[in-house]
C-alpha positions as CSV (number, residue, x, y, z in Angstrom):
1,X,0.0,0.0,0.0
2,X,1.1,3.2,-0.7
3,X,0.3,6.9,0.5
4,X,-2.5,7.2,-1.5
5,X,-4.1,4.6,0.0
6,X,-7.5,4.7,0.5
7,X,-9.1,1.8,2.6
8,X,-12.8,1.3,3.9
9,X,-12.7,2.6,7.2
10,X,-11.2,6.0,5.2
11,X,-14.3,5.8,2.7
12,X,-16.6,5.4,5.5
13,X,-15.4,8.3,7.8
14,X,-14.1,10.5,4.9
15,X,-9.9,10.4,6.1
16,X,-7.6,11.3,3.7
17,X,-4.1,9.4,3.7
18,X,-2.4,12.8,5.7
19,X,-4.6,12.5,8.7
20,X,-4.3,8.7,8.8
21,X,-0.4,9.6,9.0
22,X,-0.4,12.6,11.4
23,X,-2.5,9.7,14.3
24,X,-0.5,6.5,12.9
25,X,2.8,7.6,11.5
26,X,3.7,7.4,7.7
27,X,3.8,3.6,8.0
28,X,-0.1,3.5,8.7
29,X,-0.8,1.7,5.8
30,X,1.0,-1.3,7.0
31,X,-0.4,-4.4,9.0
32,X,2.2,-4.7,12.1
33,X,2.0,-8.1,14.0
34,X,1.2,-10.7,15.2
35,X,-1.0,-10.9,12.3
36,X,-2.1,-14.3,12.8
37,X,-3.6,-16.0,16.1
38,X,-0.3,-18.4,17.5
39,X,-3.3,-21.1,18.8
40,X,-6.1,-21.1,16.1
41,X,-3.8,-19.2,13.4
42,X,-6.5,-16.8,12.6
43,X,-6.0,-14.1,10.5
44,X,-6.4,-11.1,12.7
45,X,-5.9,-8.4,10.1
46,X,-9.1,-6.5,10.1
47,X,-9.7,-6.6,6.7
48,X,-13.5,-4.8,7.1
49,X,-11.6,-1.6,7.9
50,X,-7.9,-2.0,6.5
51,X,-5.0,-1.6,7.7
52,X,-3.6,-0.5,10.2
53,X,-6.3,-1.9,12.6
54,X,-6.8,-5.0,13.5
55,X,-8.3,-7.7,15.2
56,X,-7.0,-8.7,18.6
57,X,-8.2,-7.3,21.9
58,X,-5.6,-5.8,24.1
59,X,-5.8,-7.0,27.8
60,X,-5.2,-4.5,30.4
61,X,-3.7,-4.5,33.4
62,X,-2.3,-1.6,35.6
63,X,-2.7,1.0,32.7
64,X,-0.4,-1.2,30.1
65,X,-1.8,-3.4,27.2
66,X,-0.4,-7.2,29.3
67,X,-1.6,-9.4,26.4
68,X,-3.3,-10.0,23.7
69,X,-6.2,-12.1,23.4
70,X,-7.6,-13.9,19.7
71,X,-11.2,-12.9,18.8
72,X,-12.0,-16.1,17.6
73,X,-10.6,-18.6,20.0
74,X,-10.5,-16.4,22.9
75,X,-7.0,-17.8,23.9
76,X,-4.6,-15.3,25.4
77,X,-0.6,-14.4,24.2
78,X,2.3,-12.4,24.7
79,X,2.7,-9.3,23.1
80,X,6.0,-9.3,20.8
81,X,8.0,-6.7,20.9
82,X,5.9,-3.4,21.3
83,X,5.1,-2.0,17.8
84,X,4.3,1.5,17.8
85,X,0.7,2.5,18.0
86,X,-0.5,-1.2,18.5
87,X,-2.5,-0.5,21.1
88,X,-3.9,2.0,19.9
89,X,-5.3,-0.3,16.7
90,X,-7.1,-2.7,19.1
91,X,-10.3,-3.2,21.1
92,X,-9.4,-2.5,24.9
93,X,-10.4,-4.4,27.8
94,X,-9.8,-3.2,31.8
95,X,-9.0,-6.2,33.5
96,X,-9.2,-6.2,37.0
């Protein structure tokens, strides 16, 4: 994908490729992982509004995104390496 990208969830809310990129960075356009579930091996790319969202819900504990947890399978993992604006591309969930 390229900068003048234009994906659903851009259509839908009428975002042009420079706002996308002043909220995600200039890599917006790009899927970062874990794209795929590391129990069921689903695809968690959220392909209804493009990149860079996705699927996976971020678990919270004490203010930090702990782990990661499949939409599908509901089975838990770690988070890799921190990629930036990951959580921000995910559903949250406060865990006490």
């Amino acid at each position: 994908m390229t900068s003048d990208t234009i994906t659903p969830y851009m259509k839908r809310t009428d975002t042009t490729p420079e706002r996308m990129a002043e909220f995600w960075g200039e890599d917006w356009a790009i899927f970062k992982g874990p794209l795929e579930c590391p129990h069921c091996h689903a695809d968690l790319r959220d392909h209804e509004n493009g990149p860079p969202f996705k699927r996976e819900i971020g678990i919270d504990i004490n203010d930090r995104i702990a782990y990661w947890r499949c939409p599908d399978c509901s089975q838990n993992f770690e988070r890799n390496q921190p990629t930036p604006g990951s959580f921000r591309t995910s559903n949250i969930v406060v865990q006490s």
